[in-house]
Every structure is written in structure tokens, then in C-alpha cells.
N, CA, C and O atoms as a printed pandas DataFrame, in Angstrom:
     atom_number atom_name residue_name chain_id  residue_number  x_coord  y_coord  z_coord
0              1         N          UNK        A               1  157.606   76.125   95.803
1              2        CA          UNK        A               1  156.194   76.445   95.699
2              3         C          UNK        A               1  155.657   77.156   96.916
3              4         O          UNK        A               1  154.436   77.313   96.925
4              5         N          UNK        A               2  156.321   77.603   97.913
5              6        CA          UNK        A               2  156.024   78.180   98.984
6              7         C          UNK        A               2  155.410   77.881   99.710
7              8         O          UNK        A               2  155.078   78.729  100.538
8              9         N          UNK        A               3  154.888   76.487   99.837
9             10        CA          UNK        A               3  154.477   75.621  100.907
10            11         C          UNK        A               3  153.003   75.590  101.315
11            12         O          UNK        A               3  152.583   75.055  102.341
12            13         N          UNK        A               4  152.161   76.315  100.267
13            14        CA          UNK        A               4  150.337   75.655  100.063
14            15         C          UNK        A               4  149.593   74.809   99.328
15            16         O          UNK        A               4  148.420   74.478   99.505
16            17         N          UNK        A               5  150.796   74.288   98.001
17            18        CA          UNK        A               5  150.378   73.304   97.360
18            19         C          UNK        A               5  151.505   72.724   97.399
19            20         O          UNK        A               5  152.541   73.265   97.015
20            21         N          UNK        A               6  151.406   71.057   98.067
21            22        CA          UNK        A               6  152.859   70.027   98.293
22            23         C          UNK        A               6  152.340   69.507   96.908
23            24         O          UNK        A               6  151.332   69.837   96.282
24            25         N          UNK        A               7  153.458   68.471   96.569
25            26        CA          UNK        A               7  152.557   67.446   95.530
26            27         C          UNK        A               7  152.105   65.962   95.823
27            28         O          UNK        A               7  152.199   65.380   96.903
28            29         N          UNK        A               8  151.748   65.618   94.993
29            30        CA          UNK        A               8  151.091   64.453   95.439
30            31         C          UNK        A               8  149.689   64.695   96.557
31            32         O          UNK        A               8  149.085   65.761   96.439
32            33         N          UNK        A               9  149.248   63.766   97.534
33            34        CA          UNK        A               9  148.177   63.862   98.066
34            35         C          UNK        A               9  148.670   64.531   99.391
35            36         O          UNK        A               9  148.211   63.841  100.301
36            37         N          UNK        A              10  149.331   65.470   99.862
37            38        CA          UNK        A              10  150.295   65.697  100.981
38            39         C          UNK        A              10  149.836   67.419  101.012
39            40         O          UNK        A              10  150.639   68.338  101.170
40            41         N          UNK        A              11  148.672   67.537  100.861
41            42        CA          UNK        A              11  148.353   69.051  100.769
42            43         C          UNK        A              11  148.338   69.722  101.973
43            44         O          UNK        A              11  147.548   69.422  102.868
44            45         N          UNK        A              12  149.518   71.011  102.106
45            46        CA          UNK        A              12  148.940   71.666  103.755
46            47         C          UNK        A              12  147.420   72.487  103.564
47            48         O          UNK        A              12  147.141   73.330  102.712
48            49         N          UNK        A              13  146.953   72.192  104.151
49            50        CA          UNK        A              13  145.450   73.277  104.154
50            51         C          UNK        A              13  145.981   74.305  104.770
51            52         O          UNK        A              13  145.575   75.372  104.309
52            53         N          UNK        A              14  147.045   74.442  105.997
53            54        CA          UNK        A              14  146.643   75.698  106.922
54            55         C          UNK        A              14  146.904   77.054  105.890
55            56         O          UNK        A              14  146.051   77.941  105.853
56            57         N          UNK        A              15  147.715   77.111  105.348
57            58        CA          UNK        A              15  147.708   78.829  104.627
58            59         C          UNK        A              15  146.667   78.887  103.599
59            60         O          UNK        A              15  146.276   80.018  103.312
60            61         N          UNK        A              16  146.190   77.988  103.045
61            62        CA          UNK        A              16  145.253   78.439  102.137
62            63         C          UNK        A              16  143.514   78.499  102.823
63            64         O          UNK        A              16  142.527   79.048  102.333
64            65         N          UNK        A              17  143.634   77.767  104.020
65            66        CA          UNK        A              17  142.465   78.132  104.441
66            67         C          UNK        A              17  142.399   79.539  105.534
67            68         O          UNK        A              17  141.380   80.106  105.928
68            69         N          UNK        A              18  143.685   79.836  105.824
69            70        CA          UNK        A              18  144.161   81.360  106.675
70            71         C          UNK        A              18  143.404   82.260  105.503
71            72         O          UNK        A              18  142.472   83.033  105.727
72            73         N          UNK        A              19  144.006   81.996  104.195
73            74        CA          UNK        A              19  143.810   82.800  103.517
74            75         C          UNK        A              19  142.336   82.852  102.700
75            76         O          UNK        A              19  142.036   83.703  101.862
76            77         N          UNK        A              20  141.570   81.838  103.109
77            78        CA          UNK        A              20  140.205   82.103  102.394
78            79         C          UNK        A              20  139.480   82.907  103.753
79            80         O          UNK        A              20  138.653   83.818  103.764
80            81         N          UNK        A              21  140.014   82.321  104.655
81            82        CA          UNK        A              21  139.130   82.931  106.201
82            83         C          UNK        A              21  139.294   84.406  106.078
83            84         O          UNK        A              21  138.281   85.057  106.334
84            85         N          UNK        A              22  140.815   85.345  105.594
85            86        CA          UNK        A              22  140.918   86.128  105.644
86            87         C          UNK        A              22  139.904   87.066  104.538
87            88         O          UNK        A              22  139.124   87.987  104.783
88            89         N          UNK        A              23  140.233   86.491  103.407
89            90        CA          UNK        A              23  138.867   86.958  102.088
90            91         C          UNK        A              23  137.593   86.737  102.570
91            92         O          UNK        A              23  136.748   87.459  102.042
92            93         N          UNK        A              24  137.165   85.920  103.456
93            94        CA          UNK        A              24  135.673   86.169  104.105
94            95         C          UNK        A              24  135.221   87.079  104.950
95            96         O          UNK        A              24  134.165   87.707  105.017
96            97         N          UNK        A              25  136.277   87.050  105.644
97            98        CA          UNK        A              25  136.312   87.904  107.142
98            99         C          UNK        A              25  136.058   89.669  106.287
99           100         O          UNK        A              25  135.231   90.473  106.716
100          101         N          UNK        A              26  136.779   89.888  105.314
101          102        CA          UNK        A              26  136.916   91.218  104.929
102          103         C          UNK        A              26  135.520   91.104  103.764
103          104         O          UNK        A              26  134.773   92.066  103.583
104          105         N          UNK        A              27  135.353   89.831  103.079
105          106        CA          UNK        A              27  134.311   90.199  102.460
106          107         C          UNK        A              27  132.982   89.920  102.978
107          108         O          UNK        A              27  132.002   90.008  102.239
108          109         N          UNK        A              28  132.908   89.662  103.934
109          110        CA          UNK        A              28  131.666   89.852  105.170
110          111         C          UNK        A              28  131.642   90.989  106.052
111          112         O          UNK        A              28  130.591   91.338  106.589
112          113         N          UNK        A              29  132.657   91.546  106.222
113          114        CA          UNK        A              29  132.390   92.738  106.715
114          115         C          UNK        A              29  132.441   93.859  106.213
115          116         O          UNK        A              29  132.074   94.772  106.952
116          117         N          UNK        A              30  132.845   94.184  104.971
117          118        CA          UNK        A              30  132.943   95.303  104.216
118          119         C          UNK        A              30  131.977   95.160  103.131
119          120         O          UNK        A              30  131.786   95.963  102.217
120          121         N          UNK        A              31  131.237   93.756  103.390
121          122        CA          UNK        A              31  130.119   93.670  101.786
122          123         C          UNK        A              31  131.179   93.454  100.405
123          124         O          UNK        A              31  130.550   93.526   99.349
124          125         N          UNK        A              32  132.391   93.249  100.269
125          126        CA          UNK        A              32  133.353   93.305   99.345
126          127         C          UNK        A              32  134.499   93.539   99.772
127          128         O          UNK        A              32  134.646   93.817  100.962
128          129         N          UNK        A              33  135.856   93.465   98.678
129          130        CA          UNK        A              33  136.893   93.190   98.675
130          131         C          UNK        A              33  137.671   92.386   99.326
131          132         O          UNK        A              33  138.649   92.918   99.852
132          133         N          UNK        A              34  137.488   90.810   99.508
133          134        CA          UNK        A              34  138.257   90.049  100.025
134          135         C          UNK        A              34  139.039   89.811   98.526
135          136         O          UNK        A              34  140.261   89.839   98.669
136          137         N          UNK        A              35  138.753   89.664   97.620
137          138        CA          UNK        A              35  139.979   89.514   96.699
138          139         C          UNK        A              35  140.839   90.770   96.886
139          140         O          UNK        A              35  141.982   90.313   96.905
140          141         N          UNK        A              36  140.898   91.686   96.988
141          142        CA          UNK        A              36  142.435   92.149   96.713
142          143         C          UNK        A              36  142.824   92.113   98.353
143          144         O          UNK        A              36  143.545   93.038   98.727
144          145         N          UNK        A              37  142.524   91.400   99.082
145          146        CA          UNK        A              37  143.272   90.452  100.454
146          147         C          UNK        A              37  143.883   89.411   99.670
147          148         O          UNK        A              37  145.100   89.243   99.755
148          149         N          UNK        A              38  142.903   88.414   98.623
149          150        CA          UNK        A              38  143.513   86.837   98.410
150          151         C          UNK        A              38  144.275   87.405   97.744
151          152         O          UNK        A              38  145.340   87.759   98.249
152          153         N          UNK        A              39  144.016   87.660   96.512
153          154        CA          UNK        A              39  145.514   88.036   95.527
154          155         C          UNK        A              39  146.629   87.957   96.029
155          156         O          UNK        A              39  147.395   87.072   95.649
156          157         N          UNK        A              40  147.149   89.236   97.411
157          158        CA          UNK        A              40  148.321   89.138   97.537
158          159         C          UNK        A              40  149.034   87.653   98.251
159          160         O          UNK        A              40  150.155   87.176   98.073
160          161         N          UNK        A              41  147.866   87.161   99.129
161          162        CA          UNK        A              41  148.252   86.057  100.015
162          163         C          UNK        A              41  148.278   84.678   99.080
163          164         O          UNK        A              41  148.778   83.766   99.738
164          165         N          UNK        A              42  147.922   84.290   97.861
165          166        CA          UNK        A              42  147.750   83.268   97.045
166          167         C          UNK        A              42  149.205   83.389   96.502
167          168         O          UNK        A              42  150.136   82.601   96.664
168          169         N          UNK        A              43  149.177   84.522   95.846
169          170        CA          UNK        A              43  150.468   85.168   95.229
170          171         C          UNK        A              43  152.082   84.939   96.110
171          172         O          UNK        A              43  153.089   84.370   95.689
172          173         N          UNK        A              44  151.843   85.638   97.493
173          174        CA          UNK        A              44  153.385   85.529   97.981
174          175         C          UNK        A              44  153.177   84.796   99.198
175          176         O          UNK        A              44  154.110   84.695   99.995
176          177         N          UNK        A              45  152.034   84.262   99.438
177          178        CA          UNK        A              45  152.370   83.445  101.171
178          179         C          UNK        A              45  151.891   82.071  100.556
179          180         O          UNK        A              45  152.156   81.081  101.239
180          181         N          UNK        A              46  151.198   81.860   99.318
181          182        CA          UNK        A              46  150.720   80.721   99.018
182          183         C          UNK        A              46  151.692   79.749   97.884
183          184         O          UNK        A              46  151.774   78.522   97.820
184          185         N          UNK        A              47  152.414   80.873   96.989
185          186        CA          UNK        A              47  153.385   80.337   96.181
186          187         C          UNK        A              47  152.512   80.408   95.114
187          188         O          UNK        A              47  153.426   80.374   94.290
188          189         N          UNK        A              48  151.257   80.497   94.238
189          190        CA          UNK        A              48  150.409   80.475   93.459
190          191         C          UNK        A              48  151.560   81.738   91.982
191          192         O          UNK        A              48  152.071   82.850   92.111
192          193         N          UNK        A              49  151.507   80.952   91.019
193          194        CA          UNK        A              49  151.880   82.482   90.113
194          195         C          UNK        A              49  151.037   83.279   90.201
195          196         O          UNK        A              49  149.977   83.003   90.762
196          197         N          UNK        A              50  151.284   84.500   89.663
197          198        CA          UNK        A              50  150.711   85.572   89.553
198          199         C          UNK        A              50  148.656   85.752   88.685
199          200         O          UNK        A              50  147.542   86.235   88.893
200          201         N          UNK        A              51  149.551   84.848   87.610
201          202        CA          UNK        A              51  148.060   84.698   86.877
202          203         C          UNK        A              51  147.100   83.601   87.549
203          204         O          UNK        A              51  145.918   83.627   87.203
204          205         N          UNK        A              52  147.421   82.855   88.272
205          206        CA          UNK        A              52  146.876   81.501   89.027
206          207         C          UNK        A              52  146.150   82.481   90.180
207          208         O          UNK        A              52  144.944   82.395   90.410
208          209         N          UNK        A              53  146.816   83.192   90.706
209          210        CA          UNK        A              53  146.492   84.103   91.630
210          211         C          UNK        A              53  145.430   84.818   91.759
211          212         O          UNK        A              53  144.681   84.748   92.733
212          213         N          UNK        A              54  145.273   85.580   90.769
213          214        CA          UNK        A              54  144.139   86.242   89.946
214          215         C          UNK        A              54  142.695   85.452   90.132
215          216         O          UNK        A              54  141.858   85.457   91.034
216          217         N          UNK        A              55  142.789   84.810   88.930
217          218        CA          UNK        A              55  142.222   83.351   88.808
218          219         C          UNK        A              55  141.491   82.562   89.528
219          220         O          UNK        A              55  140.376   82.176   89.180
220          221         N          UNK        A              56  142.098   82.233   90.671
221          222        CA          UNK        A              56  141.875   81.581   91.237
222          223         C          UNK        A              56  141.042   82.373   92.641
223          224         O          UNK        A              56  140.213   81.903   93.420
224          225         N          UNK        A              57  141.599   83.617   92.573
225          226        CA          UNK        A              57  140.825   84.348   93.843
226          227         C          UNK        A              57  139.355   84.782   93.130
227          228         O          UNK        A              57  138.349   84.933   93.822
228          229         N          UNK        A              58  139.351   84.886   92.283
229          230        CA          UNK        A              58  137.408   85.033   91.383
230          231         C          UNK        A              58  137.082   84.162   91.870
231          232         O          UNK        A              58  136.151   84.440   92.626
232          233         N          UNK        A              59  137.564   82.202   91.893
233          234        CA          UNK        A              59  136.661   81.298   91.809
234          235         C          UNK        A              59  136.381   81.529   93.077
235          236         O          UNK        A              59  135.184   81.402   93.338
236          237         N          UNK        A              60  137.217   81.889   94.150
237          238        CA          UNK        A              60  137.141   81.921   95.749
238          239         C          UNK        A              60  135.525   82.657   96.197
239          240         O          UNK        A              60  134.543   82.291   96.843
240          241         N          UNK        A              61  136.001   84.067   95.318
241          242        CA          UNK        A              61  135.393   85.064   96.240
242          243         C          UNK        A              61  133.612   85.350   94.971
243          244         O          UNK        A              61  132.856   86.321   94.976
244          245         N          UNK        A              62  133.557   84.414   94.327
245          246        CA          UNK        A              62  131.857   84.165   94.101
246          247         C          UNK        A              62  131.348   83.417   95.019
247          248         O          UNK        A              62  130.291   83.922   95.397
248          249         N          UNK        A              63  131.654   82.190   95.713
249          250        CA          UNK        A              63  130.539   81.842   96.722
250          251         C          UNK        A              63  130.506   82.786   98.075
251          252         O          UNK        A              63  129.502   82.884   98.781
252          253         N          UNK        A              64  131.525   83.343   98.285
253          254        CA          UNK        A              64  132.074   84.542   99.661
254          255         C          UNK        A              64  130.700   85.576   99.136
255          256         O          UNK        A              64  129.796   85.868   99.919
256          257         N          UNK        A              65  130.728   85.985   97.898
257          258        CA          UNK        A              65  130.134   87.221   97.235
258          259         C          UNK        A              65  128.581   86.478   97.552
259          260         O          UNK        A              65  127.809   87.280   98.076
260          261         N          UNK        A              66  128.162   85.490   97.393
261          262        CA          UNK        A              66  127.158   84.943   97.398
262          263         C          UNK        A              66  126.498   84.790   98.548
263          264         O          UNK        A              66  125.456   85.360   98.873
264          265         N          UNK        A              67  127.246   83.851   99.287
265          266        CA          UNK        A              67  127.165   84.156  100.696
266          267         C          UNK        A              67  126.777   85.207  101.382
267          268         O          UNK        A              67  125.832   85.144  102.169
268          269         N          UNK        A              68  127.650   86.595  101.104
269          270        CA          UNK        A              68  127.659   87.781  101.925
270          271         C          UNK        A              68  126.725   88.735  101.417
271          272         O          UNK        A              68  126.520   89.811  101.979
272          273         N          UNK        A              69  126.018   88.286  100.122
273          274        CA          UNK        A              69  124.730   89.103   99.747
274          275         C          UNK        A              69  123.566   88.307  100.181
275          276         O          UNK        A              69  122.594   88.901  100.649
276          277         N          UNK        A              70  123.567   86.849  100.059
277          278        CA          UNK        A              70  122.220   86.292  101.184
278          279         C          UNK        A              70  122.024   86.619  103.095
279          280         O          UNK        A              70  121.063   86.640  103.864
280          281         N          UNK        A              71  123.504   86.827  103.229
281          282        CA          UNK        A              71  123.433   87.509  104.653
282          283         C          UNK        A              71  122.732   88.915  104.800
283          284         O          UNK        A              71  121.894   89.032  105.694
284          285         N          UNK        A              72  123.050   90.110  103.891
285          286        CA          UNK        A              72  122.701   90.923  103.558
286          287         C          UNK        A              72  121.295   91.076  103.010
287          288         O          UNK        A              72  120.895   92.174  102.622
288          289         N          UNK        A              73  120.783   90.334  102.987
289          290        CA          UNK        A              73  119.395   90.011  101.647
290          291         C          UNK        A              73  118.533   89.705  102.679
291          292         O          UNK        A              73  117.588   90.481  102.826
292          293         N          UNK        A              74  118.634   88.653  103.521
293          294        CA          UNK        A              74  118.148   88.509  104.995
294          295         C          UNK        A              74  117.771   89.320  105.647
295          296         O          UNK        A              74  116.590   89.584  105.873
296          297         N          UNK        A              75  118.922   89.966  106.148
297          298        CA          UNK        A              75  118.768   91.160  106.971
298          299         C          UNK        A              75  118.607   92.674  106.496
299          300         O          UNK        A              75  119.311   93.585  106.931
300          301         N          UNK        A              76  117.551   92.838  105.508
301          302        CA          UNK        A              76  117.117   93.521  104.942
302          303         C          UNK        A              76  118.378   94.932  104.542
303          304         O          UNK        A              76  118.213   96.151  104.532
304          305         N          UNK        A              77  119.530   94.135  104.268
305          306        CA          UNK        A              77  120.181   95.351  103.915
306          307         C          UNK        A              77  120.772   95.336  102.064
307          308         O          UNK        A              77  121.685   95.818  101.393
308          309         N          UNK        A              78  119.641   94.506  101.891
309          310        CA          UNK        A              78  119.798   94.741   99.920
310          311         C          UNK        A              78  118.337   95.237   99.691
311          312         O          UNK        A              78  117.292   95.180  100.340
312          313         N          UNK        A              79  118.762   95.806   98.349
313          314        CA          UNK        A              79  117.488   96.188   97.793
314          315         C          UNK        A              79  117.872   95.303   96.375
315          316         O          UNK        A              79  118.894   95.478   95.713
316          317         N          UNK        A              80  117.053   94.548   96.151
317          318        CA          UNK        A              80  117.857   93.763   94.329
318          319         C          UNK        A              80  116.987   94.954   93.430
319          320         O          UNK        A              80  117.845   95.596   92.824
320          321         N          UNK        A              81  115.993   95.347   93.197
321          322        CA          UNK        A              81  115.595   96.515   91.822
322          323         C          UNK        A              81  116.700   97.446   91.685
323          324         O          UNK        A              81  117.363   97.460   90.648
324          325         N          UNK        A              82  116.903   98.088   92.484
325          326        CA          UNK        A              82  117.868   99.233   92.043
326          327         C          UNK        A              82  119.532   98.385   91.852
327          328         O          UNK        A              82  120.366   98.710   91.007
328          329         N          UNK        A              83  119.655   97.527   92.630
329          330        CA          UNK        A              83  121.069   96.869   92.413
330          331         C          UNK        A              83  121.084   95.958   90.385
331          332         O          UNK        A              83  122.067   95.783   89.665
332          333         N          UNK        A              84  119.887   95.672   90.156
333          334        CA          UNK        A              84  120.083   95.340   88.866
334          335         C          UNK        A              84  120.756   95.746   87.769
335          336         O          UNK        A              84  121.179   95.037   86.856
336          337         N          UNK        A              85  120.855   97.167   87.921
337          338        CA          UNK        A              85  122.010   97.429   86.824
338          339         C          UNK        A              85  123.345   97.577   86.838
339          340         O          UNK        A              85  124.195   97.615   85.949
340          341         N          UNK        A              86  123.380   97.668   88.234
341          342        CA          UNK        A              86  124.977   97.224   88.478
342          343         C          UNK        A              86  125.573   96.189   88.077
343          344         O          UNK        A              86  126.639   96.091   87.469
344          345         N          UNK        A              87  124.563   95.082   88.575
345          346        CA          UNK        A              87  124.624   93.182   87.870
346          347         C          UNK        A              87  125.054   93.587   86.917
347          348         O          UNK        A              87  126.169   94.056   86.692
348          349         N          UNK        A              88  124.000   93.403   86.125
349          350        CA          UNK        A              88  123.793   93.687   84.406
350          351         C          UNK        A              88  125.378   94.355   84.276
351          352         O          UNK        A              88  126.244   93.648   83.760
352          353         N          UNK        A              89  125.623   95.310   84.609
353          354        CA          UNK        A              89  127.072   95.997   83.798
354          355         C          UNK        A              89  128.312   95.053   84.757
355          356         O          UNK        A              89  129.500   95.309   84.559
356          357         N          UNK        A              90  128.025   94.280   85.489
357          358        CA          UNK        A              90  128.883   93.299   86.181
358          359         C          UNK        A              90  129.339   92.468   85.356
359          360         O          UNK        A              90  130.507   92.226   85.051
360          361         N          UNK        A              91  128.062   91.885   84.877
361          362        CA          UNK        A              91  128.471   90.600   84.314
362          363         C          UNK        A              91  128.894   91.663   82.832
363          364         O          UNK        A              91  130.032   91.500   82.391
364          365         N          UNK        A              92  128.392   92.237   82.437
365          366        CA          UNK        A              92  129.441   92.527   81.037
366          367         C          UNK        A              92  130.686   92.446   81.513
367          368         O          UNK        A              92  131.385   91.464   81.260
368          369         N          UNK        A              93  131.097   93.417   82.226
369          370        CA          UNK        A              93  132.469   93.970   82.328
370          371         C          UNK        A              93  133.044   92.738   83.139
371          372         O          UNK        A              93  134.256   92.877   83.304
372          373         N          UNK        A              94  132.704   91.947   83.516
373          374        CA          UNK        A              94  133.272   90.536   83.971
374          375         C          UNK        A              94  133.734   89.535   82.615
375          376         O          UNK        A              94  134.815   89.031   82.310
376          377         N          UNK        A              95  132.437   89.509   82.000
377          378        CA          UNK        A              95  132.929   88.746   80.948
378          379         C          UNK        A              95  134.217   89.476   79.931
379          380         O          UNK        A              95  135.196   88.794   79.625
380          381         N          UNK        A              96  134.109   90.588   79.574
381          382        CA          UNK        A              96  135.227   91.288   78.943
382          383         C          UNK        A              96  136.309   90.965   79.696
383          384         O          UNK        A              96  137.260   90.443   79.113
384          385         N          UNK        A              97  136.396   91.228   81.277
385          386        CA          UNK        A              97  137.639   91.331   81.710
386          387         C          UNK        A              97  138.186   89.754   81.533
387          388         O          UNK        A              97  139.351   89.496   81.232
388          389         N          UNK        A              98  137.008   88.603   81.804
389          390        CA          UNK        A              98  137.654   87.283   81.544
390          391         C          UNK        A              98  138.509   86.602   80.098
391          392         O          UNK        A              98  139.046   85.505   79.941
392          393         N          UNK        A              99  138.362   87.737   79.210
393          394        CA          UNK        A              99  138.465   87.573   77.558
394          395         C          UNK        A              99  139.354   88.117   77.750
395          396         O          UNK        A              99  140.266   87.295   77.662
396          397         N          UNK        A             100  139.981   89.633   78.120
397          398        CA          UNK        A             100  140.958   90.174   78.186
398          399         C          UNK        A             100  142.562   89.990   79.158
399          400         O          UNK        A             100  143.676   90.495   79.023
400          401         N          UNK        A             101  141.966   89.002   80.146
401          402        CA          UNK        A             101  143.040   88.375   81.135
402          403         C          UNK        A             101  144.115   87.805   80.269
403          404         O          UNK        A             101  145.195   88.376   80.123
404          405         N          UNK        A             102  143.870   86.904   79.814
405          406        CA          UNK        A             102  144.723   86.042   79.372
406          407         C          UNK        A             102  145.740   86.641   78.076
407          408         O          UNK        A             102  146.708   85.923   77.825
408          409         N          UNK        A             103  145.625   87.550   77.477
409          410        CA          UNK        A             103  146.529   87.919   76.636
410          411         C          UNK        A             103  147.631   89.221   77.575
411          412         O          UNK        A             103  148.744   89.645   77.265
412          413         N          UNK        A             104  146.690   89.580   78.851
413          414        CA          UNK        A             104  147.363   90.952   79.472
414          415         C          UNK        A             104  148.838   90.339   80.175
415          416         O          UNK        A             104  148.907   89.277   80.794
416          417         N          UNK        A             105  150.087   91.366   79.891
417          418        CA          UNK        A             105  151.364   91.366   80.596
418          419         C          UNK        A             105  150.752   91.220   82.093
419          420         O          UNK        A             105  149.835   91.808   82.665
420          421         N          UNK        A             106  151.585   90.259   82.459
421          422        CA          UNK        A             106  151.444   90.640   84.196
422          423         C          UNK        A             106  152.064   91.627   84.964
423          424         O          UNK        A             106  151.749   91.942   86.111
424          425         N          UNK        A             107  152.815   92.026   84.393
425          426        CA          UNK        A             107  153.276   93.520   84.698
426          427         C          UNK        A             107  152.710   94.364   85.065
427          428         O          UNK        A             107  152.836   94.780   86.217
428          429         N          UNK        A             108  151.667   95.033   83.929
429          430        CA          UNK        A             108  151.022   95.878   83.492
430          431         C          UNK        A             108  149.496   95.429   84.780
431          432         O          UNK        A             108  148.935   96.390   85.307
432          433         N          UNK        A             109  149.008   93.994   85.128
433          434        CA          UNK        A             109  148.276   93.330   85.387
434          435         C          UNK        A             109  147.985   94.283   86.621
435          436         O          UNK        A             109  147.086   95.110   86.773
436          437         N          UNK        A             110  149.139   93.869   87.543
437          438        CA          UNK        A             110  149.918   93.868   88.756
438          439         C          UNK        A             110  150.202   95.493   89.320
439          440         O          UNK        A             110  150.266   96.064   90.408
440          441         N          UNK        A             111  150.333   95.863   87.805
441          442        CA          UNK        A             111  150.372   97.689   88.591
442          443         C          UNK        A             111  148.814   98.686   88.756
443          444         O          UNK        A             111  148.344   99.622   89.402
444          445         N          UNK        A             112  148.446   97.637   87.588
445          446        CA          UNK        A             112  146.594   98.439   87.443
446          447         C          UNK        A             112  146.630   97.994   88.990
447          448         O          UNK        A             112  146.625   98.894   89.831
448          449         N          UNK        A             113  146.667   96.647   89.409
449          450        CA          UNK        A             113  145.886   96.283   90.380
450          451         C          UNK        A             113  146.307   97.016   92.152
451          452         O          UNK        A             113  145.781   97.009   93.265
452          453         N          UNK        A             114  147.505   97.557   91.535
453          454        CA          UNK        A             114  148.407   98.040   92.842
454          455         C          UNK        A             114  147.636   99.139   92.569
455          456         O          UNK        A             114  146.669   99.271   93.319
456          457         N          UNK        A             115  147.765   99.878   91.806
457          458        CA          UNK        A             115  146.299  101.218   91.416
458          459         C          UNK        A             115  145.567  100.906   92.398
459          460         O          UNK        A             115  145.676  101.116   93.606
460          461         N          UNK        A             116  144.575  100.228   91.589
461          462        CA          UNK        A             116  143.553  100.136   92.016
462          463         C          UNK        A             116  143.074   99.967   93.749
463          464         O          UNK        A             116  142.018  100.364   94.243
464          465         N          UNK        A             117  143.983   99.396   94.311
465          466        CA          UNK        A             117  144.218   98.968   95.678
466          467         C          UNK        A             117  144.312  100.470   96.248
467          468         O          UNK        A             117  143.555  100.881   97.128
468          469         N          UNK        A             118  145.130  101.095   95.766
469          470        CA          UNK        A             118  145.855  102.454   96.226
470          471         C          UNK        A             118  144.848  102.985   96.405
471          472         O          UNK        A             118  144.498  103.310   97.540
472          473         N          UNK        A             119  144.007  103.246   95.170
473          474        CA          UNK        A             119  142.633  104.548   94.763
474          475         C          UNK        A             119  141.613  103.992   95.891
475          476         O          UNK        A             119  140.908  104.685   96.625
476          477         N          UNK        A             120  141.683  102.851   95.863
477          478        CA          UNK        A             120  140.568  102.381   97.127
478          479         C          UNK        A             120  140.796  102.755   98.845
479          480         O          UNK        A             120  140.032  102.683   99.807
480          481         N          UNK        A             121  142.282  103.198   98.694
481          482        CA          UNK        A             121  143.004  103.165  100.085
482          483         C          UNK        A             121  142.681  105.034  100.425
483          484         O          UNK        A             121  142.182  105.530  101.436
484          485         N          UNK        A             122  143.061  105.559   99.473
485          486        CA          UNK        A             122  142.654  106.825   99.379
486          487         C          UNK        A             122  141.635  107.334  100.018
487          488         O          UNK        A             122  141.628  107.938  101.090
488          489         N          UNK        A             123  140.340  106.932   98.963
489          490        CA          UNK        A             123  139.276  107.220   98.828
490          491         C          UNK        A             123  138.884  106.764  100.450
491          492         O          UNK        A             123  138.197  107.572  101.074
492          493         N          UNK        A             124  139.187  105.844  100.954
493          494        CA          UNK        A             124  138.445  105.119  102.327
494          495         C          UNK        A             124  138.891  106.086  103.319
495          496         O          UNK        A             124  138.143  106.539  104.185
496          497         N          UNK        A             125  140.446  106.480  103.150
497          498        CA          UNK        A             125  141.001  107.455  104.014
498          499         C          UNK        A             125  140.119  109.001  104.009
499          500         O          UNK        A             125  139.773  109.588  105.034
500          501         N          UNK        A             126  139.828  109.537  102.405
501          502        CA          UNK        A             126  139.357  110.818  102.833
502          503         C          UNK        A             126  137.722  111.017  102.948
503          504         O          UNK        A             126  137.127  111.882  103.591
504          505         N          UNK        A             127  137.156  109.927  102.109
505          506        CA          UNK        A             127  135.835  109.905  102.947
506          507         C          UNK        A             127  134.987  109.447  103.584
507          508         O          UNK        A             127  134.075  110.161  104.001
């Protein structure tokens, strides 16, 4: 199991709390993406399967997301009127994607998401 969940009551905290510190740290300072930080670290430093992985980094990174928009909200760097329709098409395309998880190959899962990582790596590089 790769040594973040023992069994019984014998749980190590240190890698899984490395690894939430790390999803904060990036999703406090970038306003977003500490999940595709957790993913990989749940996945191969935590021992988590692949779909657990997933999964489990959403439940993480809504209070992080929550958190890091009341920090933001504070310090006058949200506007919520104009951010409303982003919500709004959030939560659709959240709920679809939560309906559509569970039947998707992890294969297929795993390469969108390596995509997706990539297109983000790109894009940061050229503008």
C-alpha cells in the first residue's frame, strides 16, 4: 500500500499530510490547481489506486478551494457577480463529470489528465 494508509489504527499521517500541505501551498498561491499536485502524490507516493486518487483529491481540494476564495474575497481580490457564471457552469460540468467518472477506463482517465496537465504547462510557459 505504499505506506500512507497502514491498517488497523496505526495510520502514518506524514505523507498524506506532505501531500495536502503541498495541494494548499499551490492552491493558495496560484488561486487553483493543487489537485493535479494531489493526484499524482495520492496515486504514487501515497499508494491510493488510481480512481481513489481522483476521488479523493476533489474531497481534499473543496475546503483548500474554499478557503483560498475567502482569502481572496477578503482581500478584495474576487469579484462574485461576474464569477457567477463560471459557478453555475461549474457545478454543471462537476456534476456530469461526477456521473461520468465511474464508468470511465482509467486509462483513458489518466491520459486526458496527463493532457490536461501538459496544455496547462504550455500555456503557463508561453504566456
Amino acid at each position: 500500500m505504499g505506506g500512507c494508509f497502514l491498517k488497523e489504527k496505526q495510520i502514518s499521517w506524514l505523507r498524506p499530510a506532505l501531500a495536502g500541505a503541498a495541494a494548499g501551498l499551490i492552491n493558495g498561491f496560484f488561486g487553483g490547481g493543487g489537485g493535479m499536485m494531489l493526484v499524482p502524490l495520492l496515486a504514487g507516493w501515497c499508494g491510493l489506486g488510481q480512481r481513489k486518487a481522483f476521488a479523493t483529491s476533489v474531497a481534499v481540494i473543496l475546503p483548500l478551494c474554499v478557503l483560498s476564495a475567502a482569502i481572496y474575497l477578503v482581500r478584495d481580490g474576487v469579484e462574485l457577480l461576474p464569477a457567477l457564471p463560471y459557478l453555475l457552469g461549474g457545478l454543471a460540468g462537476g456534476l456530469l463529470g461526477g456521473r461520468l467518472f465511474r464508468g470511465l477506463n482509467m486509462t483513458w482517465l489518466r491520459r486526458g489528465f496527463a493532457l490536461l496537465i501538459l496544455c496547462g504547462g504550455v500555456r503557463a510557459l508561453l504566456g
